[in-house]
C-alpha positions in Angstrom: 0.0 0.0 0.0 1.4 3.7 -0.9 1.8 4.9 2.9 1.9 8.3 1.5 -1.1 8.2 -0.5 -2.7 6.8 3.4 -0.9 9.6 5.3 -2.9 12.3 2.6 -5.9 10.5 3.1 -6.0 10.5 7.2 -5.7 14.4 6.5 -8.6 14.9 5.3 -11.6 15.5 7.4 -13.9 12.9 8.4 -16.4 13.9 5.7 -13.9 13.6 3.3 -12.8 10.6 4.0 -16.5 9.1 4.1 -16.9 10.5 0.8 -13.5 8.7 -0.6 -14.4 5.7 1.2 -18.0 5.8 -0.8 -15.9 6.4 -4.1 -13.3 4.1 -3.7 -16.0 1.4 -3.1 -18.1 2.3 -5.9 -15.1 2.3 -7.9 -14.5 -1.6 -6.7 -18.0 -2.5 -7.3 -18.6 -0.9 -10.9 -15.2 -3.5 -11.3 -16.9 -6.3 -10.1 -14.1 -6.7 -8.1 -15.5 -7.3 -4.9 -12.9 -9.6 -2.6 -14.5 -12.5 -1.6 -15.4 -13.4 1.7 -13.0 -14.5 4.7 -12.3 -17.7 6.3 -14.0 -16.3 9.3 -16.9 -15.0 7.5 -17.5 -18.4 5.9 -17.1 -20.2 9.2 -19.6 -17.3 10.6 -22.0 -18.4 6.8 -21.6 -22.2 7.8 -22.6 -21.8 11.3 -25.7 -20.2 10.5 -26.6 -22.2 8.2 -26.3 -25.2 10.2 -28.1 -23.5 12.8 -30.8 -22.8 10.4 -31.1 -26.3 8.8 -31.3 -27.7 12.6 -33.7 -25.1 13.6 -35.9 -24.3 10.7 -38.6 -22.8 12.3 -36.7 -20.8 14.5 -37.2 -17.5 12.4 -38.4 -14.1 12.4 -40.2 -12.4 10.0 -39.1 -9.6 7.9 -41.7 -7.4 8.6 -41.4 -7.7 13.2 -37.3 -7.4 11.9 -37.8 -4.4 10.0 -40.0 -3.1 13.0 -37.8 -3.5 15.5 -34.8 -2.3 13.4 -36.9 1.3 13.1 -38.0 1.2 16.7 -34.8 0.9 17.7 -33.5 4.0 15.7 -36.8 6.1 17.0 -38.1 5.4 13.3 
């Protein structure tokens, strides 16, 4: 990684770096070139899904999800 190009970037100010965050990652998805997932992450995809297959009618809803997800930012 350029350390300089890292050092200009920690200089900006927060908003700027949100906004070259958002750009940089459009620029990685318009490339298809999204990384793929971890070992950790498809440990965390196989747990769940075990979980789920043992347990399939231990689910929510979308709609009480999507409820509580607004309730809980005052939505």
């Amino acid at each position: 990684m350029n350390t300089q190009l890292l050092d200009q970037a920690r200089r900006l100010s927060v908003e700027d770096q949100l906004a070259l965050v958002e750009a940089l990652w459009d620029e990685i998805a318009n490339r298809n070139a999204i990384p793929p997932p971890t070992d950790a992450q498809i440990a965390e995809l196989d747990r769940r899904l075990t979980d789920h297959e043992a347990n399939p009618d231990d689910v929510v809803p979308w709609s009480e999800v999507k409820a509580a997800a607004l309730a809980h930012i005052g939505r």
